[in-house]
C-alpha positions in Angstrom: 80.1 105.1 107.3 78.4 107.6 105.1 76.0 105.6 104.3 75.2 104.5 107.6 74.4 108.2 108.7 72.2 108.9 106.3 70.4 106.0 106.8 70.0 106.7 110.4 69.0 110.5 110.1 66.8 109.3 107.9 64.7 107.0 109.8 65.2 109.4 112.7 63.3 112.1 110.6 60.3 109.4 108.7 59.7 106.6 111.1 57.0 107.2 113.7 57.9 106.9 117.5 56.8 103.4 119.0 54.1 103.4 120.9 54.1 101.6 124.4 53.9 98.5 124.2 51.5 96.1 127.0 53.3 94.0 129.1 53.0 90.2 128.7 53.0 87.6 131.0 56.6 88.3 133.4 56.3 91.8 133.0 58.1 91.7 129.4 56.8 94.0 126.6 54.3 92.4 124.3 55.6 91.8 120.6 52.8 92.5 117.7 52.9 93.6 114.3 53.1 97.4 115.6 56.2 97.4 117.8 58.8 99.4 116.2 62.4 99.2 117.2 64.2 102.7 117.3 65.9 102.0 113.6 62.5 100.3 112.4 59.8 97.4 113.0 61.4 94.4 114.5 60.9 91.5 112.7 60.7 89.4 115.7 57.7 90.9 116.2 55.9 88.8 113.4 57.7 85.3 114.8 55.8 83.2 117.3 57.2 83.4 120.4 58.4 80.1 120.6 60.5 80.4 117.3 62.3 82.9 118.8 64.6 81.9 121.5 65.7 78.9 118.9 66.6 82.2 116.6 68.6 83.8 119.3 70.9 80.6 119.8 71.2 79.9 116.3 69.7 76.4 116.1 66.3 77.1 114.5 65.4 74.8 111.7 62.0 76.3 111.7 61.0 77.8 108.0 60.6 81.6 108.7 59.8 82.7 105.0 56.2 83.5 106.2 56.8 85.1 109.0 59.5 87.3 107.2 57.2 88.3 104.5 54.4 89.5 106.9 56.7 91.8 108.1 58.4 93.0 104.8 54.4 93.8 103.1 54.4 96.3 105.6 56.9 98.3 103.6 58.5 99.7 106.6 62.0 99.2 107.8 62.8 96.5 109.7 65.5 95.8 112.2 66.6 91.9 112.5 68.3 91.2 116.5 71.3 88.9 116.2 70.2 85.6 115.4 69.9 83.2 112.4 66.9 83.3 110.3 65.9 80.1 108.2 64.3 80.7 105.0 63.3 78.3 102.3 61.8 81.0 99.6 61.7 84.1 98.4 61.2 87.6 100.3 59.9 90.3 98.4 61.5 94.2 99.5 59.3 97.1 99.2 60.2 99.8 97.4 62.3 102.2 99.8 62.3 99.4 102.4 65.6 99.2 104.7 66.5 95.5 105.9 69.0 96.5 108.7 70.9 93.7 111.1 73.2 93.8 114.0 76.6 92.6 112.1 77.3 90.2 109.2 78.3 87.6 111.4 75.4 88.3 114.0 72.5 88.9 112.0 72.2 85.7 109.1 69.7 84.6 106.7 70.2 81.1 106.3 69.1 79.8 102.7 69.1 75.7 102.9 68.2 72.9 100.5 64.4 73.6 101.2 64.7 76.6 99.4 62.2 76.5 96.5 61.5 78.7 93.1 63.8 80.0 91.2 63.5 83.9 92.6 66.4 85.6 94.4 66.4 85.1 98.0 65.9 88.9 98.9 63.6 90.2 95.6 63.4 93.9 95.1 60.8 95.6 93.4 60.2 98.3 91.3 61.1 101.9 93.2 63.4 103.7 94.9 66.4 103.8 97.5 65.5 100.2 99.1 68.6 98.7 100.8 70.1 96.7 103.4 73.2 96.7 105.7 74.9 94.7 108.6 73.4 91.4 107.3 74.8 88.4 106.5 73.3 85.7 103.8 74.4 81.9 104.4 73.9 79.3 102.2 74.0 75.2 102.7 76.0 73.5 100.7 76.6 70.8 103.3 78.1 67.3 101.2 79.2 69.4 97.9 82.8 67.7 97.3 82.8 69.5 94.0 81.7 72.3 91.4 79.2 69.8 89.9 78.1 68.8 93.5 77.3 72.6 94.8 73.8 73.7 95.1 73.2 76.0 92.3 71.1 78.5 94.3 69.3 81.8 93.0 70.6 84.8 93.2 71.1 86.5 97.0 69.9 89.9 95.8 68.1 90.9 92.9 68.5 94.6 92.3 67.5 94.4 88.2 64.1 96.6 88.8 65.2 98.7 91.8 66.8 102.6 91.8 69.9 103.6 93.5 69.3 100.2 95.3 72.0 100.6 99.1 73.9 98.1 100.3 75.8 99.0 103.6 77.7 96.4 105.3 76.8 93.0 103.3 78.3 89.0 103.2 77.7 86.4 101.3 78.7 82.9 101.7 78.6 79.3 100.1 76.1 81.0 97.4 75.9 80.3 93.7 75.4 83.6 92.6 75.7 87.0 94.5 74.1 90.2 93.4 71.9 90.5 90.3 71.9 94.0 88.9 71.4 92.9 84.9 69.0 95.7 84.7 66.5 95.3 81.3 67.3 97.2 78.1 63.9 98.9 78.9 63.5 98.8 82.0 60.5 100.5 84.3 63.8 102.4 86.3 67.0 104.3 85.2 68.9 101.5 87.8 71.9 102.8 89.7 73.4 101.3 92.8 75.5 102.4 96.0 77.8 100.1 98.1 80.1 100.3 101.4 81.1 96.9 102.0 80.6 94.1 99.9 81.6 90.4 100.6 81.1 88.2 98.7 82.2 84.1 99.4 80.2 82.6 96.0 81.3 80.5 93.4 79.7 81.7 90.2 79.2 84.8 89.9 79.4 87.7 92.6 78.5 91.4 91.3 77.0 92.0 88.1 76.3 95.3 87.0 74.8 96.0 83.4 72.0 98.3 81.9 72.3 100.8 84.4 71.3 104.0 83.1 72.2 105.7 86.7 75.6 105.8 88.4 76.5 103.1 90.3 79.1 104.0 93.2 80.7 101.6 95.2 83.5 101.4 97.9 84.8 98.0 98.2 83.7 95.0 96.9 86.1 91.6 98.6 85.8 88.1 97.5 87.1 85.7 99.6 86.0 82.0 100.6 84.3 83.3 103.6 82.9 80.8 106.6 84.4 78.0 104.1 88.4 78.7 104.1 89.0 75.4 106.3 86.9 72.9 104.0 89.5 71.5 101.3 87.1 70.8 98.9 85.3 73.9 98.9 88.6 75.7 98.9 89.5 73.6 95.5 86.0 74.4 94.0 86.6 78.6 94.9 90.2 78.0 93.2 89.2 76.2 89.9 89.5 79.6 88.4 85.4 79.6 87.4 84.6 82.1 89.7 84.1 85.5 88.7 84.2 88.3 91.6 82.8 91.4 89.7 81.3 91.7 86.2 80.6 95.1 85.0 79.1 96.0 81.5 76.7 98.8 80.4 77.0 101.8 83.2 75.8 105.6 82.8 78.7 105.6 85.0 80.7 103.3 87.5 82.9 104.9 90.1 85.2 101.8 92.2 87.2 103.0 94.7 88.9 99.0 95.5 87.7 95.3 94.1 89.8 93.0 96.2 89.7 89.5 94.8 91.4 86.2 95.8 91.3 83.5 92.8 88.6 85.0 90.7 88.2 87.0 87.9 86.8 90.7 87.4 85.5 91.2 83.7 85.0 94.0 82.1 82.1 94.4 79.0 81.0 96.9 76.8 79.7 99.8 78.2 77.5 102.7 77.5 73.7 103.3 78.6 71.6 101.3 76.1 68.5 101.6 74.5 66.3 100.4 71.7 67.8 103.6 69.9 71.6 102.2 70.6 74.3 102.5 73.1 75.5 106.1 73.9 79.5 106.1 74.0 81.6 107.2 76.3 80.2 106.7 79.7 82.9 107.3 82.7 84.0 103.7 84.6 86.6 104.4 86.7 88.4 101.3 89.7 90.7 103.5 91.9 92.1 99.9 92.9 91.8 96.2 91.8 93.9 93.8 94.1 94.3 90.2 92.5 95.4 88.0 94.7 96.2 84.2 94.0 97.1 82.1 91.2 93.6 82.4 89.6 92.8 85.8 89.7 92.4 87.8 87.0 91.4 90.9 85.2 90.0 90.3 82.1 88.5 93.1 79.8 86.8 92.1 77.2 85.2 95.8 75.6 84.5 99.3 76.6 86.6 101.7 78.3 88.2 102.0 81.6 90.5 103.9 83.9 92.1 102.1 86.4 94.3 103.5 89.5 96.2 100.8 90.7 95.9 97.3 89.7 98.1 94.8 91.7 98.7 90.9 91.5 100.6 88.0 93.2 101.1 84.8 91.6 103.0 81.6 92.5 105.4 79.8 90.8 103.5 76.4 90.5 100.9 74.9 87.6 97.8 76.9 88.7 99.8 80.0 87.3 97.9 79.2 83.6 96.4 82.5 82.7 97.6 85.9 82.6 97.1 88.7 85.8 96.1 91.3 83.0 94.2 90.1 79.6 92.7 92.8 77.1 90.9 91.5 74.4 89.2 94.6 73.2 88.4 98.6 74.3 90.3 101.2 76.0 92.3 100.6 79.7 94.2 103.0 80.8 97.0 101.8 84.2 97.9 104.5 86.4 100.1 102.3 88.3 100.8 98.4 87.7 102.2 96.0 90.3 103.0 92.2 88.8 104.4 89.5 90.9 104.7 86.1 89.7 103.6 84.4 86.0 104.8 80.9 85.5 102.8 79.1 82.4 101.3 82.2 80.9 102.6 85.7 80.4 101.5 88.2 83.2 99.9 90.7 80.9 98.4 90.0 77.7 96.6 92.2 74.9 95.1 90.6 72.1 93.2 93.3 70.9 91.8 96.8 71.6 94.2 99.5 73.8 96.3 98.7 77.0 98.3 102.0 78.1 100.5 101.3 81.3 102.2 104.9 82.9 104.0 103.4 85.6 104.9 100.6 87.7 107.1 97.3 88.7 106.6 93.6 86.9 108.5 90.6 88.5 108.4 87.5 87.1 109.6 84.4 89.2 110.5 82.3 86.4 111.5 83.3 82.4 109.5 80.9 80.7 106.9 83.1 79.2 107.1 86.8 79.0 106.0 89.1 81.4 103.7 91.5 78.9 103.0 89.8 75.3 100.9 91.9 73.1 99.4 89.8 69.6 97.0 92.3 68.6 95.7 95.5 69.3 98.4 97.6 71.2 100.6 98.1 74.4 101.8 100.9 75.9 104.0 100.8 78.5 106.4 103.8 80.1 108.2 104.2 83.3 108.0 100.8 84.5 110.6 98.6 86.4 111.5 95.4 84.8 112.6 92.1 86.8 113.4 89.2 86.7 113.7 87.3 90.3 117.1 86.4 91.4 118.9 83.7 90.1 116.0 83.0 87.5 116.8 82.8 83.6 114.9 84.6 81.2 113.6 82.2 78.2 111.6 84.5 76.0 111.4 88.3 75.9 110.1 90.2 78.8 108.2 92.4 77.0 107.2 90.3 73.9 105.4 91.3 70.6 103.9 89.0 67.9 101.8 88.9 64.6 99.5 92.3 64.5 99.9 93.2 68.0 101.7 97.0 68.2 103.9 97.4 71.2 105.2 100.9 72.3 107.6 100.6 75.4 109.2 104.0 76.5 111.7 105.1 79.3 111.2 101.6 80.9 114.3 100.2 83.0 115.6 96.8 84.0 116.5 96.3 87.4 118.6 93.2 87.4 120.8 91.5 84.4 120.1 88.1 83.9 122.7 87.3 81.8 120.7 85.9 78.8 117.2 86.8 77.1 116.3 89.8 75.5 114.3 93.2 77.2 112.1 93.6 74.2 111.0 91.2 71.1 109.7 92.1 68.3 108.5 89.0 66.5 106.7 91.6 63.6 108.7 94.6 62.1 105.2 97.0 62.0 105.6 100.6 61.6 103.8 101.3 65.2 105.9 100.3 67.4 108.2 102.5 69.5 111.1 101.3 71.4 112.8 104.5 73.1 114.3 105.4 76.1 114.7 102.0 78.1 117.4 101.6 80.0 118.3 97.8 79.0 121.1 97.3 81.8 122.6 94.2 80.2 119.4 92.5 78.6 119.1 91.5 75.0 117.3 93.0 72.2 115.6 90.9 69.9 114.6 92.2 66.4 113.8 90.9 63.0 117.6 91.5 61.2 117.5 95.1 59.8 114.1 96.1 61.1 113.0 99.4 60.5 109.1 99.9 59.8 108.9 100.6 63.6 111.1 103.1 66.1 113.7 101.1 67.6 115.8 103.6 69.3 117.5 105.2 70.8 117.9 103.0 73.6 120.6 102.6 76.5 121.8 99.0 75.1 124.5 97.3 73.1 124.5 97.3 69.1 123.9 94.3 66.8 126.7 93.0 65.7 127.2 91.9 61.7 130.0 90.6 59.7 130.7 92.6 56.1 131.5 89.7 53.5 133.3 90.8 50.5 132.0 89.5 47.7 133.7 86.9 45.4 135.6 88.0 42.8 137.3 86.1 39.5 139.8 84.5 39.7 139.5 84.1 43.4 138.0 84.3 46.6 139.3 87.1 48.8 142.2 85.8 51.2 142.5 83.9 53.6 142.9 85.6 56.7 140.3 88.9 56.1 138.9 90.8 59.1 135.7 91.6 59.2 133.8 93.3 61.8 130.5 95.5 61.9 128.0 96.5 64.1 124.6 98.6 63.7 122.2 100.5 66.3 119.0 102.4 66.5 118.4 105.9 67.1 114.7 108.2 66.5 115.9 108.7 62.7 116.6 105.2 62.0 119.3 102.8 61.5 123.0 103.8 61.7 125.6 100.8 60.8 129.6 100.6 60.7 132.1 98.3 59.4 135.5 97.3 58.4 137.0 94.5 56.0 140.8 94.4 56.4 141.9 91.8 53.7 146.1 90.8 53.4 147.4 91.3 50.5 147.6 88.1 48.3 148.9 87.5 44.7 146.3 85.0 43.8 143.3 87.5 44.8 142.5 91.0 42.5 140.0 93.0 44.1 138.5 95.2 40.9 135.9 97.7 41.2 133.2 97.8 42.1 133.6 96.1 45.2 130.7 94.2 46.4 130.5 93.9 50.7 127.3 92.4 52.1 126.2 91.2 55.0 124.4 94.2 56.4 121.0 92.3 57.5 118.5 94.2 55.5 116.6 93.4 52.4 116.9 94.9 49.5 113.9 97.5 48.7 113.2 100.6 46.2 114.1 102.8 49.5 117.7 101.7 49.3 118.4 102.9 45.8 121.6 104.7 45.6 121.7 105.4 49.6 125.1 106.6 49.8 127.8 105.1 52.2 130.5 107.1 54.3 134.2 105.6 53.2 136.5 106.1 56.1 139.5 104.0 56.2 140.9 103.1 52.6 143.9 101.4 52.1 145.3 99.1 48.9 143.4 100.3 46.8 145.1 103.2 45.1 144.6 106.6 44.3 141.4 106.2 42.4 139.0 108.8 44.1 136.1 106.5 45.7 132.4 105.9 46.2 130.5 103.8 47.9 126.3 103.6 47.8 123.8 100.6 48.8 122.2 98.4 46.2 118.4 98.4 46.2 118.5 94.4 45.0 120.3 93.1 47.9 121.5 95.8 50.0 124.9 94.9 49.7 128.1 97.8 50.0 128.7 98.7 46.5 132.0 100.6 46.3 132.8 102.2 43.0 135.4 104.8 41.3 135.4 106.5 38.2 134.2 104.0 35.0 134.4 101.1 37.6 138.6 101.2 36.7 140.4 98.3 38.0 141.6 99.5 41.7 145.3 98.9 41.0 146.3 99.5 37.7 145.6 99.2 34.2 145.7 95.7 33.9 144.2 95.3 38.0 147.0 93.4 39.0 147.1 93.7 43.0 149.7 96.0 45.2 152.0 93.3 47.1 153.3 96.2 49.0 150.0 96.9 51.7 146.5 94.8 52.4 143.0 95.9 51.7 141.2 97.8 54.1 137.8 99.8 53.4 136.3 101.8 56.8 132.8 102.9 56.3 129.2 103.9 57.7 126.0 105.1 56.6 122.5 105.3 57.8 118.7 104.3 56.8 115.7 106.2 57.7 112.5 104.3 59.0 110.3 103.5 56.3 
């Protein structure tokens, strides 16, 4: 709407008043090359007469391309009345030069198989503030049944040389490719761009933005199979998942305020204005919202940084599902809010390199086949997000999921729903930047690598591990028959806290002698064990030797000890009939 005003006061202010025109034959006013509409020249004015009510009624087949570029070498503004409007080339905009229609579905440029060269449909030159609103730009692709039978046509706008180009109201359908702003390294202008309304029906490419060394502003950009929803063949072409919607790479600065998408992907590239010198760093790019809807739609960053407001995605449960809502490959994105639906045969979110950092949101998936967020490289941050799984769905593999070099930091985060098996978090990679803390796990499993402790693991609302102490075998027999043994161990900010308890009968045939081995606690023996000392709580059978207990650094195994390693019972260590064995105990390990 902005944009409209300005453009209006504008042409109120520059454009001369029309002069009267003479009447023609019938009494209506003549139409030359110097009859100017209130908002600009009318381009009917440069048609033969006889072209024009075929305009009006939409059937024209007649090739205005002429015509059209006798009125835009004028370099004034120039209104097009409702009507279609044929062209089979090229037409070159002035610098400054406004192209205004009636309505994107009123005023169309239709671009057929005659079209010839290689140019952009609507070519802008070198300047300043050229742009064009309430127009719509049809292409024919009449008997494509598929992506290889399309008409590959040029590009609908060609922005690459122009200045703050303005696009009001704009929609493009059946093209090829959309908007061309892959603005030179050096360039003749700094670039820049402004939208409203963007719509863009294409099946290659849509928006491209790169080598702008000028803000580029826009308000919506929507991608949609527009005039083309009802042809099934079409509609499977637009839904390969091919199609990408926006593609943004090196900005001065890029300010989105919504990309709506349905089955294509918005790609993100390095950034930064660029010149033979280098690339500065740095440059703001901000998307207040990115809606991806469909099975095919994605996000995909690939470098550079980003902030984005609120990204949003819907998925089905069937085999289109294949690729992840959410894929970081490299860079900085930052996730105000995040809203996942869906994720069948791929995890929702992926990060295989560079920095995701999530601050809030709600992830559903439908089925528990593949996570929901699976980081391999690079890292993932994600706090204060709800976790679901959708009812009466079993989760497979770990919702939140961590493999090989990929760092995973998941704070305050909660589970919704129990599903009765599967674990909250996996870590497939003990790695000392990961940070588990603060998640409410309400049921879920935790999955770890037995004893980890390079990363923070805790604390957490969940259940402990369990483990099983194993007293050692001793000569001349293995301990008896009949021994409990029970342990479990947890994580908390410091590390790893453990507890257990062997409770052995007594038997004739078995002398325990110090010093008593118990392992089973699952971590591996290391120099940061030596000598860790071990709480003794319960202690029972045997005797009144005063006792300590420690952690070996070769196996990690409960070492219990007494003075001189003295048999437990005795000089000659023969066992107490009279009461069992039973040894109480905990300790802790730091993080290392």
């Amino acid at each position: 709407m902005a944009l409209r005003l300005v453009t209006a006061l504008a042409l109120a202010l520059l454009l001369p008043a029309a002069a009267p025109a003479a009447p023609e034959r019938g009494g209506a006013p003549a139409a030359g090359p110097d009859a100017a509409a209130p908002d600009g020249l009318d381009v009917m004015a440069f048609i033969p007469e006889p072209l024009r009510a075929g305009i009006r009624a939409r059937r024209s087949t007649a090739d205005l391309t002429p015509y059209l570029r006798e009125a835009l070498a004028t370099g004034r503004a120039l209104r097009f009345p409702a009507g279609t409007y044929p062209v089979c080339g090229s037409l070159p905009q002035a610098s400054g030069q406004l192209l205004l229609g009636e309505g994107v579905t009123s005023t169309i440029l239709k671009v057929g198989p005659c079209y010839q060269g290689s140019a952009a449909v609507i070519e802008v030159a070198v300047g300043d503030s050229s742009g064009i609103d309430r127009i719509g730009i049809v292409f024919d692709q009449s008997g494509a049944t598929s992506r290889d039978t399309l008409r590959r046509y040029p590009w609908a706008i060609d922005v690459r040389n122009a200045s703050r180009y303005k696009i009001g109201h704009l929609r493009l359908s059946n093209a090829w490719n959309g908007i061309n702003g892959h603005q030179p390294v050096e360039g003749p202008n700094p670039g820049g761009l402004q939208i409203d309304l963007l719509e863009l029906g294409m099946f290659n490419q849509g928006l491209l933005i790169d080598g702008a060394l000028d803000f580029v502003h826009v308000t919506s950009v929507h991608c949609f199979p527009f005039d083309f929803a009802a042809d099934p063949e079409l509609m499977a072409v637009w839904g390969d998942g091919q199609g990408t919607c926006v593609e943004f790479g090196r900005a001065d600065g890029l300010d989105v305020k919504a990309i709506t998408t349905f089955q294509n992907k918005v790609v993100a590239r390095a950034h930064g204005c660029c010149t033979a010198q280098g690339c500065c760093k740095g440059a703001a790019r901000h998307i207040a919202q990115i809606q991806l809807d469909g099975d095919r739609a994605a996000y995909i960053h690939e470098d550079g940084d980003v902030m984005l407001g609120q990204v949003s995605s819907t998925k089905g449960a069937d085999a289109r599902a294949d690729g992840p809502a959410l894929l970081l490959k490299g860079g900085t994105v930052l996730v105000q809010s995040l809203r996942l639906t869906g994720g069948t045969l791929a995890p929702s979110l992926r990060v295989t390199g560079g920095l995701l950092s999530v601050l809030g949101g709600h992830v559903e998936q439908l089925v528990g086949r593949f996570p929901a967020a699976e980081v391999t490289g690079g890292r993932l941050m994600m706090s204060n997000t709800a976790l679901t799984l959708q009812e009466g769905a079993r989760l497979e593999a770990g919702f939140l999921s961590q493999d090989g070099g990929g760092v995973l930091v998941a704070t305050n985060n909660t589970a919704l729903n129990a599903p009765g098996a599967g674990a909250l978090v996996r870590i497939g990679t003990d790695l000392a930047g990961h940070r588990v803390a603060g998640n409410d796990f309400n049921g879920w499993g935790y999955g770890l690598p037995p004893g980890a402790r390079r990363g923070q693991y805790g604390p957490n609302r969940v259940a402990p591990f369990p483990w099983t102490p194993v007293l050692a075998r001793q000569a001349p027999g293995a301990p008896p028959r009949g021994a409990a043994q029970q342990g479990r161990y947890w994580y908390a900010e410091d590390g790893l806290h453990f507890e257990g308890r062997v409770v052995a009968p007594a038997d004739p045939s078995w002398r325990p002698r110090l010093p008593l081995r118990i392992g089973g606690l699952p971590v591996r023996g290391d120099a940061s064990l030596a000598s860790r000392p071990v709480t003794l709580g319960e202690i029972g059978g045997l005797g009144p030797i005063p006792l300590t207990a420690f952690l070996s650094a070769a196996d990690g195994a409960i070492v219990v000890t007494g003075p001189g390693d003295a048999p437990a019972r005795g000089s000659t260590g023969a066992p107490d009939p009279g009461g069992p064995l039973a040894i109480g105990f905990s300790g802790f390990l730091p993080l290392r």
